[in-house]
Every structure is written in structure tokens, then in C-alpha cells.
MINUVEX-911633 format. One line per 10 residues: number of its first residue (from 1); their letters; for each residue x, y, z of N, C-alpha, C. Coordinates in nm, 3 decimals, m for minus. Layout:
BEGIN
NUM> A> X/Y/Z/X/Y/Z/X/Y/Z ~ ...;
END
This chain:
BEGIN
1> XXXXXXXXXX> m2.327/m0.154/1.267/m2.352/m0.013/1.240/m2.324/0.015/1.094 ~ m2.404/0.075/1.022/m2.417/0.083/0.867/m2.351/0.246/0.896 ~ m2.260/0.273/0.763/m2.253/0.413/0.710/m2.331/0.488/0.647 ~ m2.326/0.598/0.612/m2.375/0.701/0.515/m2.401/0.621/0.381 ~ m2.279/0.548/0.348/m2.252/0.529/0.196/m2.322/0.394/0.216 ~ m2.348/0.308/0.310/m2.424/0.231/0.283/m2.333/0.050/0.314 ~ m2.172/0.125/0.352/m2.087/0.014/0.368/m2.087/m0.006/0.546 ~ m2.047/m0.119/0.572/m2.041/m0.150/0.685/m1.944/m0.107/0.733 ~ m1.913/m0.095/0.902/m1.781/m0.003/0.965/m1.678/m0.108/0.924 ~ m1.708/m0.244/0.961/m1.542/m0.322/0.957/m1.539/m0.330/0.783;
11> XXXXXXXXXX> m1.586/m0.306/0.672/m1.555/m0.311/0.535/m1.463/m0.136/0.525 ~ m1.577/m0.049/0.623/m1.490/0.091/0.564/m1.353/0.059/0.643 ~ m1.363/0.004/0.790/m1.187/m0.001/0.834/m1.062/m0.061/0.740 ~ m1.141/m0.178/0.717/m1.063/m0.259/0.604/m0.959/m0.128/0.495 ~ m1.102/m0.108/0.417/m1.068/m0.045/0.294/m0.958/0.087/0.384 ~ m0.992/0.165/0.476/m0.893/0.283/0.492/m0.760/0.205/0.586 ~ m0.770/0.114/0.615/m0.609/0.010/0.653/m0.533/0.020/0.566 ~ m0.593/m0.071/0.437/m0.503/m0.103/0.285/m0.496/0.000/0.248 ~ m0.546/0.180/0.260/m0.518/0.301/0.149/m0.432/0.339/0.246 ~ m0.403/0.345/0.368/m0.294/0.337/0.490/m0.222/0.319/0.491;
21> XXXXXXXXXX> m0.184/0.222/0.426/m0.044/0.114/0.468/m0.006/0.182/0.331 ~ m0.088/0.152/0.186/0.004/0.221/0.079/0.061/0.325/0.099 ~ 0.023/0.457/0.156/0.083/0.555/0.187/0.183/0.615/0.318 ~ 0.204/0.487/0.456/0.242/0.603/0.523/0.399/0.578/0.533 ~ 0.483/0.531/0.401/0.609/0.557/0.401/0.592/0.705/0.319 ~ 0.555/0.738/0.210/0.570/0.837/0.159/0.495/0.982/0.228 ~ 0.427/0.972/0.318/0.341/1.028/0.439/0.480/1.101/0.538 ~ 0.539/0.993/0.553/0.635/1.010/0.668/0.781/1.066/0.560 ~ 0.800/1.044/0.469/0.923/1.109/0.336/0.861/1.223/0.348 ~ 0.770/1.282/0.286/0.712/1.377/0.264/0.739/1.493/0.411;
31> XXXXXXXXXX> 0.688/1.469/0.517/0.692/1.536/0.622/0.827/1.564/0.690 ~ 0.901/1.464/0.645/1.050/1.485/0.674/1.096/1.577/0.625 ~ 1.058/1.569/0.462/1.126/1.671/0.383/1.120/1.802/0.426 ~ 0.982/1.853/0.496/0.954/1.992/0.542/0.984/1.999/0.643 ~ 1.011/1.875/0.762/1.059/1.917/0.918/1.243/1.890/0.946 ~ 1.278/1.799/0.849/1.434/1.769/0.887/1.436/1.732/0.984 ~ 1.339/1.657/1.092/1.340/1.582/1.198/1.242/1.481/1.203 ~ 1.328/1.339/1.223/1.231/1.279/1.274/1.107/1.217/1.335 ~ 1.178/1.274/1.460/1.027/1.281/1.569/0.938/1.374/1.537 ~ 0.991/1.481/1.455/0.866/1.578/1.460/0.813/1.524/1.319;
41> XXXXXXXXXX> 0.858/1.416/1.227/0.796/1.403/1.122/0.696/1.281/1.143 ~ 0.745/1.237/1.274/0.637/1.097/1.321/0.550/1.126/1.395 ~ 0.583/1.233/1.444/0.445/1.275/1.482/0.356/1.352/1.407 ~ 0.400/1.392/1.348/0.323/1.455/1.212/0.258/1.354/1.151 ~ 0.315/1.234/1.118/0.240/1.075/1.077/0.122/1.022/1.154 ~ 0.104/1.032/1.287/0.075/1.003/1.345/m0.100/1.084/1.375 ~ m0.060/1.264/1.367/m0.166/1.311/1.397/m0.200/1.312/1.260 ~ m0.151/1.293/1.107/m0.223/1.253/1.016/m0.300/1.177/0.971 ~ m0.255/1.040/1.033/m0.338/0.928/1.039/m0.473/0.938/1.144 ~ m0.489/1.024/1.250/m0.578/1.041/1.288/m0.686/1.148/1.238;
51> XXXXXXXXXX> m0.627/1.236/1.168/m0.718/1.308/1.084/m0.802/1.247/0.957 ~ m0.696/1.175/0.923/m0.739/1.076/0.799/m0.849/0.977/0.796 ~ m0.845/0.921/0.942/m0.956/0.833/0.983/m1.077/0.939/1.014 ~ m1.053/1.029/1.053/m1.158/1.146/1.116/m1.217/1.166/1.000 ~ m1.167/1.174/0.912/m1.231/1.257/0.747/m1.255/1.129/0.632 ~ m1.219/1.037/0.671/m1.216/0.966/0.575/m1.354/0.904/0.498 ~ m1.499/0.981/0.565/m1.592/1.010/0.473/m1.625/1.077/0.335 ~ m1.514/1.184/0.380/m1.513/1.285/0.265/m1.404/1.293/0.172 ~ m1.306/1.126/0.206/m1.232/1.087/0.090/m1.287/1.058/m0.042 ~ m1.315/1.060/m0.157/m1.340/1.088/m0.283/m1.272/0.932/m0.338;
61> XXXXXXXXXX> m1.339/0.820/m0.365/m1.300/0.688/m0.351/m1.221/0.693/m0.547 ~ m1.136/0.645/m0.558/m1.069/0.653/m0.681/m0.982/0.766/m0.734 ~ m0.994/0.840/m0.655/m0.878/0.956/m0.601/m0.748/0.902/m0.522 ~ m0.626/1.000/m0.546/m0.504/0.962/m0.494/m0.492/0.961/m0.351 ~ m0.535/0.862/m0.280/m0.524/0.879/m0.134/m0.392/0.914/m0.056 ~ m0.275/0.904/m0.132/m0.134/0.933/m0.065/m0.083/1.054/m0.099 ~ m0.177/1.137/m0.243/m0.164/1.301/m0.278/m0.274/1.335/m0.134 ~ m0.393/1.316/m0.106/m0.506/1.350/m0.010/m0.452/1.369/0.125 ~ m0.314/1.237/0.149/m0.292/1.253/0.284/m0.208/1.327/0.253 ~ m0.097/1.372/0.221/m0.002/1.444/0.201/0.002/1.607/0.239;
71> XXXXXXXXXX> m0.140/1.591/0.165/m0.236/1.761/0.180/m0.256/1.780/0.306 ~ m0.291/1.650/0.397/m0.349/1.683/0.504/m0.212/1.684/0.602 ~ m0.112/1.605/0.575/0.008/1.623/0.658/0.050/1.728/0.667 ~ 0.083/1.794/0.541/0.102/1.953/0.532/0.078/2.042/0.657 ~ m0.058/2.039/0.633/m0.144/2.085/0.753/m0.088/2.096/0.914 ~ m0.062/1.951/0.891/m0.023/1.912/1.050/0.100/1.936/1.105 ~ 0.174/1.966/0.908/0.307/2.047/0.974/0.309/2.190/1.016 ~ 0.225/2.236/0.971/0.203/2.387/0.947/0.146/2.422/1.187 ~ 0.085/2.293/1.165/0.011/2.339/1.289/0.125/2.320/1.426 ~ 0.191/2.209/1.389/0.333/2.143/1.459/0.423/2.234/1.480;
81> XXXXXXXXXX> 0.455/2.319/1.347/0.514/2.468/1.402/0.469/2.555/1.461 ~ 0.355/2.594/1.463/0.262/2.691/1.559/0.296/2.630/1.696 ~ 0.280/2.522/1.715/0.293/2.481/1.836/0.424/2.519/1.909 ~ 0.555/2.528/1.842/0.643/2.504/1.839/0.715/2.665/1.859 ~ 0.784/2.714/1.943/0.812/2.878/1.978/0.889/2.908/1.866 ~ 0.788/3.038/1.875/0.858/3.104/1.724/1.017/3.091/1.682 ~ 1.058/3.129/1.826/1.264/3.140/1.778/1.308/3.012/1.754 ~ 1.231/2.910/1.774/1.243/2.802/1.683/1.232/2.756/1.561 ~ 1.150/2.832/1.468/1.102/2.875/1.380/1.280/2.931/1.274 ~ 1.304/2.793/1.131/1.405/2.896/1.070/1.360/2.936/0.944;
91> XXXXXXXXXX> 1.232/2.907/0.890/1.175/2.871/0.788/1.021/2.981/0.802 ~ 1.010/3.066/0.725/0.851/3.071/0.709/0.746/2.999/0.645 ~ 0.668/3.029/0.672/0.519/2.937/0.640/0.535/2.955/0.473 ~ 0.583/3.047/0.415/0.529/3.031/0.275/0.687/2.987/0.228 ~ 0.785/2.977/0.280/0.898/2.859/0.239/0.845/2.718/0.235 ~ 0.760/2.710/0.381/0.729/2.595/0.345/0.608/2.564/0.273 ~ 0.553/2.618/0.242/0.457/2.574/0.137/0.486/2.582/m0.008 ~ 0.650/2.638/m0.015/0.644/2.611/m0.146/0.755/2.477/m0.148 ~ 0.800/2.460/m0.008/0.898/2.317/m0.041/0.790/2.224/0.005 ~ 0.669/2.208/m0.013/0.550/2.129/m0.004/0.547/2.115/m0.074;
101> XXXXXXXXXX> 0.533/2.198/m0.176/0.460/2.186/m0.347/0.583/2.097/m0.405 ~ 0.678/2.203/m0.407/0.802/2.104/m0.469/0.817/1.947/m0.410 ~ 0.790/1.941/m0.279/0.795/1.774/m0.261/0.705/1.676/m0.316 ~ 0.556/1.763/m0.320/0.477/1.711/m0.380/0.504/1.648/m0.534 ~ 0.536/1.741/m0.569/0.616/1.716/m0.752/0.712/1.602/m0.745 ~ 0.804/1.611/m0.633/0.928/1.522/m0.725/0.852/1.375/m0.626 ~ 0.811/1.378/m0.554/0.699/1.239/m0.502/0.699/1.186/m0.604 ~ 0.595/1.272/m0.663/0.490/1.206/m0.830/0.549/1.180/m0.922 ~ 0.749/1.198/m0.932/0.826/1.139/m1.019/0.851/1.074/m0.994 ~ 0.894/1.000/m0.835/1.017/0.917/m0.794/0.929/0.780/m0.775;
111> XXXXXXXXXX> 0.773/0.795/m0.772/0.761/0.629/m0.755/0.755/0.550/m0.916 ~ 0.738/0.599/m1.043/0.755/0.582/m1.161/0.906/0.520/m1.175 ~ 1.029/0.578/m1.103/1.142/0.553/m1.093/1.156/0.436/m1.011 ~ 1.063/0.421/m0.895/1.123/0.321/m0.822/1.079/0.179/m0.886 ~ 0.900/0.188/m0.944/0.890/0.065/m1.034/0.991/0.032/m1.125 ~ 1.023/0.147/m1.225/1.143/0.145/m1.314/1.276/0.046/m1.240 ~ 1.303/0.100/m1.112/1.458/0.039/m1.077/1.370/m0.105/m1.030 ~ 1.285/m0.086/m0.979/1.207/m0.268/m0.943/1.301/m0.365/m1.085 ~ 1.178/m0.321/m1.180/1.185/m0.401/m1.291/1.357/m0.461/m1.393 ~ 1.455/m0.285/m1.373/1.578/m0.315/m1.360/1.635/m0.458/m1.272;
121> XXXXXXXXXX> 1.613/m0.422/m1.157/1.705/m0.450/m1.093/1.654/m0.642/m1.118 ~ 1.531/m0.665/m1.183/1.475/m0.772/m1.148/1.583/m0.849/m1.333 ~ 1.580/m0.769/m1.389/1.678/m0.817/m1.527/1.819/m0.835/m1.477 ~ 1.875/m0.795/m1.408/2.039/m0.817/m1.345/2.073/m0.992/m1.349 ~ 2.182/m1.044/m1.364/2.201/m1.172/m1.321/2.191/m1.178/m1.211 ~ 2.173/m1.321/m1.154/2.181/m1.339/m1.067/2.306/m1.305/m0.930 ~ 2.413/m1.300/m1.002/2.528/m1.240/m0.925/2.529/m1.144/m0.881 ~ 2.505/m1.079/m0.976/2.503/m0.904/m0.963/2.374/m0.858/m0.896 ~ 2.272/m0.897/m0.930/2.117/m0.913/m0.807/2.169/m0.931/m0.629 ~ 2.266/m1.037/m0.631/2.291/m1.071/m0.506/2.431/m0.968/m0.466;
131> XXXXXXXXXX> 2.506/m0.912/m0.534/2.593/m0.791/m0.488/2.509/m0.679/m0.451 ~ 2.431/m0.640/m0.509/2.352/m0.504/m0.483/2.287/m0.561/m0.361 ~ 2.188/m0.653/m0.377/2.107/m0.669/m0.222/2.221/m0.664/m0.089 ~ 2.344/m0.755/m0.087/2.440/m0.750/m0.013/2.482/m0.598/0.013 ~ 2.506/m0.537/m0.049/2.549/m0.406/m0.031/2.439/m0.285/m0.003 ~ 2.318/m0.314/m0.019/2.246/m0.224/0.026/2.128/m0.260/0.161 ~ 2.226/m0.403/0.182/2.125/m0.416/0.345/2.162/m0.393/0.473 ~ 2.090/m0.348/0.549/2.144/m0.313/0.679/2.265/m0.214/0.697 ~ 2.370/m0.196/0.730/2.441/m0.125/0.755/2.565/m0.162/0.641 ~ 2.574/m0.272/0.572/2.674/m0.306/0.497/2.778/m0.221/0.459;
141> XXXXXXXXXX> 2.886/m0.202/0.379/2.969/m0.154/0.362/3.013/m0.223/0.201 ~ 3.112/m0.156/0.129/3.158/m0.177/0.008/3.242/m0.297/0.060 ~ 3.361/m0.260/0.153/3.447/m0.346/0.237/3.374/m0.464/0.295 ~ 3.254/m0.488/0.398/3.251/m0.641/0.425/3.166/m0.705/0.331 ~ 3.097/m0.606/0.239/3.057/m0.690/0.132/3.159/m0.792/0.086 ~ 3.262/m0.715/0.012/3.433/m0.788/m0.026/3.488/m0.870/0.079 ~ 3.473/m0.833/0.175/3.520/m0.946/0.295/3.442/m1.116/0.293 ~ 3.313/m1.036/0.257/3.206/m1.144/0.314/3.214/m1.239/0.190 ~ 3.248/m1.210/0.048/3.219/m1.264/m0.038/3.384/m1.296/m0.137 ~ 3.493/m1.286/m0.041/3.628/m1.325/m0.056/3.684/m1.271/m0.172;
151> XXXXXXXXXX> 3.661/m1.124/m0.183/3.666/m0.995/m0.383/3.760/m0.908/m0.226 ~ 3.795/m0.847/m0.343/3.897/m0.758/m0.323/3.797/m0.637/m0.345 ~ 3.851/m0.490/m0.273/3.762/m0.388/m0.208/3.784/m0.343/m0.395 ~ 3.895/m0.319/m0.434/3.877/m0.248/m0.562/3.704/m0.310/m0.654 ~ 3.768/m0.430/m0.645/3.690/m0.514/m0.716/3.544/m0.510/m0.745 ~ 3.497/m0.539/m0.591/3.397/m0.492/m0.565/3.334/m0.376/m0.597 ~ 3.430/m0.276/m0.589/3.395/m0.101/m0.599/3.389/m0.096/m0.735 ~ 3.429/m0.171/m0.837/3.452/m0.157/m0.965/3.321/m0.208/m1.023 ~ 3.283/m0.359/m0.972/3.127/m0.416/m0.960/3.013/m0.371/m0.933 ~ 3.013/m0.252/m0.889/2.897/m0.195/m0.780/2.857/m0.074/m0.894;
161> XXXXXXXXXX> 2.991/m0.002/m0.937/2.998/0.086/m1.020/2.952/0.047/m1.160 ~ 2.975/0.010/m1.195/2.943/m0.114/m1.326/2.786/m0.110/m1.305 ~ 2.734/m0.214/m1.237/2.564/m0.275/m1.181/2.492/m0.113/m1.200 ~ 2.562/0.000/m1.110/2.501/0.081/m1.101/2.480/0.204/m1.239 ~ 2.585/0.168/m1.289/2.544/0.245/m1.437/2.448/0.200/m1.556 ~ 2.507/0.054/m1.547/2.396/m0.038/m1.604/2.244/0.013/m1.516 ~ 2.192/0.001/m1.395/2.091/0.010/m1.366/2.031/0.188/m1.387 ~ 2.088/0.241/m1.383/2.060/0.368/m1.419/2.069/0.447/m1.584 ~ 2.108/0.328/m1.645/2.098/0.301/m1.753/1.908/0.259/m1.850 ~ 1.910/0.142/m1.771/1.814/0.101/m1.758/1.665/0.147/m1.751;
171> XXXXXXXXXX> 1.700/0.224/m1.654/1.608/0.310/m1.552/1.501/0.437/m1.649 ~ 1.659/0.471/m1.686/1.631/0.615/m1.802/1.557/0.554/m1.929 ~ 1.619/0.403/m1.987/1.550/0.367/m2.079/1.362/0.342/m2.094 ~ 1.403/0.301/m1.942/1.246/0.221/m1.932/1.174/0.352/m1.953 ~ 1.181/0.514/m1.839/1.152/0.544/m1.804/1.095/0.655/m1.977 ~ 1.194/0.650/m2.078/1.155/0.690/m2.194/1.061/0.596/m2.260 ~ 1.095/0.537/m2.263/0.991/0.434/m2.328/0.812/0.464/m2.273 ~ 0.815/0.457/m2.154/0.678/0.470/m2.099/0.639/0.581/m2.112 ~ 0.729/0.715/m2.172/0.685/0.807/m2.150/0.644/0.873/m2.287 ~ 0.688/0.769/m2.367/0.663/0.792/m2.518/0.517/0.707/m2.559;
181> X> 0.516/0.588/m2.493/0.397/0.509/m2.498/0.273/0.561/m2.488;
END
């Protein structure tokens, strides 16, 4: 079965999979930010991604597909509360459309930041590379980090603090630099 545009269905599935997958962590951040719940932000993911496939003719190819879905999540939050009995309701519609906008904004800062801490964190020694990953996986702790790696809790806390000024150090530098470039 040929499209409109002239691409085949399993090339257009392809292509809206991979613009998919880039977006539906920040899809699902985004919707959180306006619901403060979970489930209601996964389902909000959920009936977005089905709108997304529904419309995804009239996606605009070289356009921001994770600003496009975002717009459309909105939506689905807006409709999620309708659904939802008013005295449930603590927020009006134009609160939330302006903590939409504002999420929208600091989005469009924070992934610039997260390449930034990528590239940081990728200059660290090797020691200090392997303290931060230790300490920021799974449920870890400052303490069994230090347990696990035979340092004393100060120590550690003193290490972590250190890595983390350095990396936020870093961060700010890169983040001037590119912005002067």
C-alpha cells in the first residue's frame, strides 16, 4: 500500500518508530510536569502516541517532532481533565497552559545541558566516572556506595561534592562557549 507522499507504509512506520522513541521520555516529563501523576501522565503518553500515529501525515518532515508531540500531549492533558470531575480539578485550564508553555521553555534548555553533562562527565577520570555511575544507579546511596568501595561516608560525600562542582563547572563552561560560538 503506497502513501500520499509516495513512501511505502512499512518505510512511513519505520520513520514514525525512530521520531517515537526520540521523544517519548520527554513526552512523558513533559506531561508529568502538568499532571503530578503518573498514571495519568502515561496515559496521556499513550493516547498521544495514538494521535501521533493518527496525524502523522500532517507531520511537517524536518520539524521538531518532540516540540509537535508535546503540543499534542497538551491536548490530551487538557482532555484527561475534562474527563476527570471537576472537584477534582485544583488547577485551571489557563494555569495550565501557561505551566505548558513554561515546560515547553525549560525542555528546550535542559537537553543542551544534558549533552553538555554527557560530554563532562565523559572528561572525568576514570575513578571519579566510576563514583558518579555507582552513586547514581538504581537505588544507591552515598553510604553503600562507601561500603561497597571500602571509603569512609565523609569521604565519599566529600568526592561526590568535589566531581559535582567540577561537573557543573564544566557544564556552565561548555554551555558558554556554545553559546558564544
Amino acid at each position: 500500500m503506497e502513501e500520499a507522499r509516495g513512501e511505502p507504509q512499512s518505510a512511513k512506520m519505520e520513520r514514525f518508530a525512530q521520531l517515537l522513541a526520540t521523544c517519548q521520555r520527554r513526552v512523558f516529563l513533559y506531561s508529568m510536569g502538568l499532571l503530578h501523576n503518573a498514571a495519568d501522565a502515561e496515559e496521556v503518553l499513550q493516547e498521544t502516541n495514538v494521535v501521533l500515529w493518527r496525524k502523522f501525515d500532517d507531520y511537517q518532515p524536518g520539524s521538531d517532532f518532540a516540540c509537535w508531540a508535546c503540543q499534542i500531549a497538551h491536548f490530551e492533558v487538557l482532555k484527561l481533565r475534562d474527563k476527570k470531575a471537576r472537584s477534582e480539578r485544583l488547577f485551571s485550564d489557563q494555569f495550565i497552559d501557561s505551566l505548558a508553555e513554561q515546560s515547553r521553555q525549560s525542555m528546550d534548555q535542559l537537553e543542551p545541558r544534558r549533552e553538555a553533562l554527557a560530554r563532562c562527565l565523559g572528561k572525568l577520570s576514570g575513578q571519579d566516572r566510576e563514583l558518579v555511575a555507582r552513586r547514581y544507579q538504581g537505588r544507591a546511596t552515598t553510604r553503600s556506595v562507601a561500603e561497597a568501595l571500602g571509603r569512609s561516608i565523609q569521604g565519599t560525600r566529600r568526592a561526590l561534592h568535589r566531581i559535582r562542582m567540577a561537573l557543573l563547572a564544566c557544564v556552565e563552561r561548555t554551555l558558554a562557549a556554545e553559546e558564544h560560538a
